[in-house]
C-alpha positions in Angstrom: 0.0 0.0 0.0 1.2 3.2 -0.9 0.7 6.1 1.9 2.1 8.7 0.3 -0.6 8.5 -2.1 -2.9 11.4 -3.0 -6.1 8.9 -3.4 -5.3 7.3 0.4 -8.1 7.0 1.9 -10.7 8.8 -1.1 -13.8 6.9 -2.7 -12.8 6.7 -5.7 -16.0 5.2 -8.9 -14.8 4.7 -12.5 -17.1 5.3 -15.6 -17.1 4.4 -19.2 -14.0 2.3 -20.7 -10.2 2.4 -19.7 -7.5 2.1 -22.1 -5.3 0.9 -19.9 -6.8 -1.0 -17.3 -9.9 -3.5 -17.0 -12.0 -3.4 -14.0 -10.5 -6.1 -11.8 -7.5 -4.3 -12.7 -8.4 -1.0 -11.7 -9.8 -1.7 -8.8 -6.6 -3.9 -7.6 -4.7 -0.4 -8.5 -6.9 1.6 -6.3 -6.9 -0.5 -3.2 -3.2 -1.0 -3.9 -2.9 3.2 -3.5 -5.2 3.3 -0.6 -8.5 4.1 -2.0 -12.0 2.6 -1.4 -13.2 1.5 -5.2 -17.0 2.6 -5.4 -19.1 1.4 -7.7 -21.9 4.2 -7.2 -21.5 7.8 -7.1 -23.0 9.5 -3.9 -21.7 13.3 -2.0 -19.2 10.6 -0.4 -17.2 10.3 -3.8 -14.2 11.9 -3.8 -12.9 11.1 -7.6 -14.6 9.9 -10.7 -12.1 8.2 -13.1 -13.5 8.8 -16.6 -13.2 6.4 -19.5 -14.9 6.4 -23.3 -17.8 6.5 -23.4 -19.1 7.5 -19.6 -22.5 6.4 -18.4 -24.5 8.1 -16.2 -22.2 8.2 -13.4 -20.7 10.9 -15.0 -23.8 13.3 -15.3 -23.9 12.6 -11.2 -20.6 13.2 -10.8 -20.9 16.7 -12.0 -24.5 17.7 -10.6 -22.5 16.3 -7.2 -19.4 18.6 -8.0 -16.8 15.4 -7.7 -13.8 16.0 -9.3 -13.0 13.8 -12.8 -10.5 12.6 -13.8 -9.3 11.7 -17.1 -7.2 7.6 -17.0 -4.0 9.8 -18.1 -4.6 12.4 -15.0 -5.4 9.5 -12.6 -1.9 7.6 -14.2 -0.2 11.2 -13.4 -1.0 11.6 -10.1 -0.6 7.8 -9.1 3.2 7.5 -9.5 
């Protein structure tokens, strides 16, 4: 586990397709960086990853204010 992570700790949902990662993989990245993988988007969520193609998670996410971001910001910010 990574605890210098900026995602420690955050609920963290993922919409629409990943280039890089499937969904057993992205959710073994979060937990491996400290975050709780979500699979609904509630005022609790603290990032939305977003992938081609978003469903309506996304449209929640911003009505909600959560900050998106793209798979190459998430990949940035995760080293």
């Amino acid at each position: 586990m990574n605890y210098d992570s900026p995602f420690m700790g955050k609920s963290i949902a993922v919409t629409g397709k990943l280039n890089s990662y499937t969904r057993s993989e992205i959710k073994a990245r979060l937990l491996e960086l400290g975050a709780r993988p979500v699979s609904k988007i509630s005022k609790r969520t603290d990032y939305l990853i977003l992938g081609e193609r978003p469903g309506s998670k996304l449209v929640k996410a911003l009505a909600l204010k959560i900050t998106i971001l793209s798979e190459r910001e998430f990949e940035e910010m995760s080293r």
